[in-house]
C-alpha positions, 0 to 999 in steps of 0.5 A: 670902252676904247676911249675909256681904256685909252685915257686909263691905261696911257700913263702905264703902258707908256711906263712898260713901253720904256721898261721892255723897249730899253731893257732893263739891263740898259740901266742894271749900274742903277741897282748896284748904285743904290745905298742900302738903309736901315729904315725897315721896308714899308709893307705893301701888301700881297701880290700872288703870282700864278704860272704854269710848270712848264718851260714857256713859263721859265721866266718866272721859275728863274725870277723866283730862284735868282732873285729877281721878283723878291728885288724888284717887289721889295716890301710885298709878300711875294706869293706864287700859285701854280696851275695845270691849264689856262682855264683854272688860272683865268678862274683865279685871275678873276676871283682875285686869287692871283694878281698878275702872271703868265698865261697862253693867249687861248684862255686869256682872250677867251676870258675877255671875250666873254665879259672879264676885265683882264689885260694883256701887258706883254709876251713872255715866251714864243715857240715851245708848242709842237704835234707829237705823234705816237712812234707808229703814226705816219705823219705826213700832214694835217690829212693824217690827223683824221680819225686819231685821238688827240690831246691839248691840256684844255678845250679853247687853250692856246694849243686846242686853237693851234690844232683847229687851225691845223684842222681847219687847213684840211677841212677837217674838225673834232668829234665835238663838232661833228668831224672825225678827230677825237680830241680829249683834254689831258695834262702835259705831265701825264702824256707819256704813260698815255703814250706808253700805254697806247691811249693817244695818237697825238698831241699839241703840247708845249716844252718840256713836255714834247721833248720829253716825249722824244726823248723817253722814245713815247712819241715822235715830233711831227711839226716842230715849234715853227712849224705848228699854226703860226710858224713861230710868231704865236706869243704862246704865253702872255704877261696878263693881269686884272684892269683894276691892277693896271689902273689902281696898282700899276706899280705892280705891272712894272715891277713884274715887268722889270723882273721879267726883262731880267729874268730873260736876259739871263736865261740868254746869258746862263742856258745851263744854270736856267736848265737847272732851275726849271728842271728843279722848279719842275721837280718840285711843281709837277714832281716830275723828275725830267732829264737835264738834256730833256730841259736843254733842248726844250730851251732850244725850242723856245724863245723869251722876250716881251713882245707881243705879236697882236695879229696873231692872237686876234687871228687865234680870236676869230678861230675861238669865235668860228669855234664856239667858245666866245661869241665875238671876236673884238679885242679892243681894249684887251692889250694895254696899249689899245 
């Protein structure tokens, strides 16, 4: 496989190397430059995006609503899915329901492990991942974790392998493995009435969801986003496709890619008017209404950009392996530029 993907793959990474390295905005004058014609837009055909309603997927809401996919995929017909958890997206990505999209490394790497040809292009976002604990929860360390009920949005997701690696530190492991921390599985939207309501003493959740938490006085961080497994460098969502886009489309991982790199610059450059979208683009996916200071600091938590740290998603690898969920551990052939 490795020769193979070397020799398929060379062309298209070398393309997105000089669109993320260079920055799209290097060479923005080029757009303004373009002459507008009257020939009609050639119709390429449907490209379906998948993303998650939560804020470590920003990069597409504000791609969406300033315009930036629509530009860059000129002539397509643009659609987009959403999804609760990785698995379900992974489950799209391989019937061909999406094309391309943003998705945690957990489910990702779990799904190449298994057999599917899915590739990584890119980072989209690190940080944004934090262990909240109910208010009446001494925390003090992982130790404290034992025996507590715990939710992360899906078994084998990014947060289910950060919270076996907090376990892991301390010797302890989940119900499911004979240990004594209940882990459940529950979507981030509906935490806070959990919460509320005394049904979980933790979660391993990503923003806004965390921030939400605080703010509404449901829970309390515990570990911030550089503190949870990985301190920070964890890619806690990935620009991922099929390698049948990558060998027979990689026009379309450009464009995306392109779009990205634009998307990012102006969330650094617009903090305020990127809080707005994602709190409307939050509004209108989960239809949960969360306050604009909610979004603000979830922004703080989070950082957007297309590198990939490739280290540690092959040490989250070798967690889903002792794990159970995939029975090896090989990540060869699984980011374009292998």
């Amino acid at each position: 496989m490795q020769s193979k993907n070397k020799i398929k793959y060379t062309v298209i990474f070398l393309s997105l190397a000089l669109i993320i390295g260079l920055g799209i905005f290097n060479y923005t004058d080029g757009f303004d430059a373009i002459a507008v014609s009257d020939e009609p837009v050639e119709d390429k055909g449907e490209i379906v995006i998948g993303y998650f309603p939560n804020l470590t997927h920003g990069s597409v809401m504000v791609g969406l609503e300033e315009g930036f996919i629509e530009e860059e995929f000129e002539g397509y017909d643009v659609k987009t899915e959403t999804f609760p958890n990785g698995s379900l997206f992974m489950d799209a990505l391989m019937t061909d329901s999406i094309d391309i999209g943003l998705v945690g490394p957990g489910p990702a790497l779990n799904r190449f492990l298994q057999g599917a040809e899915v590739v990584a292009l890119a980072g989209a976002s690190t940080g944004g991942n934090l262990l909240v604990t109910a208010p009446d929860v001494d925390f003090n360390g992982a130790e404290d974790l034992d025996g507590l009920r715990i939710a992360t949005p899906a078994l084998g997701c990014t947060h289910d392998l950060q919270l076996r690696h907090m376990l892991a530190e301390t010797g302890l492991t989940t119900q499911r493995q004979g240990g004594s921390v209940d882990h459940r599985t529950q979507p981030p939207a509906n935490l806070s009435g959990m919460f509320r309501r005394g049904n979980l003493d933790a979660a391993v959740i990503s923003e806004p969801w965390a921030s939400r938490l605080e703010y509404e006085n449901e829970g309390k961080v515990a570990l911030e986003w550089n503190e949870v497994p990985w301190d920070g460098e964890l890619p806690n969502t990935l620009v991922v496709t099929r390698a049948d886009i990558v060998s027979d489309q990689p026009e379309v991982a450009e464009k995306f890619m392109a779009a990205q790199e634009r998307s990012n610059q102006f969330i650094a450059d617009n903090p305020e008017r990127t809080a707005e979208i994602i709190q409307d683009s939050i509004l209108d996916i989960a239809e949960q209404e969360l306050d604009i200071e909610i979004i603000s600091s979830s922004l703080e938590r989070t950082q957007f950009s297309s590198e990939l740290n490739q280290r540690t998603v092959q040490e989250m690898a070798d967690i889903s392996m002792d794990s159970g969920f995939i029975d090896n551990n090989d990540l060869d052939g699984f980011f374009l530029d292998n």
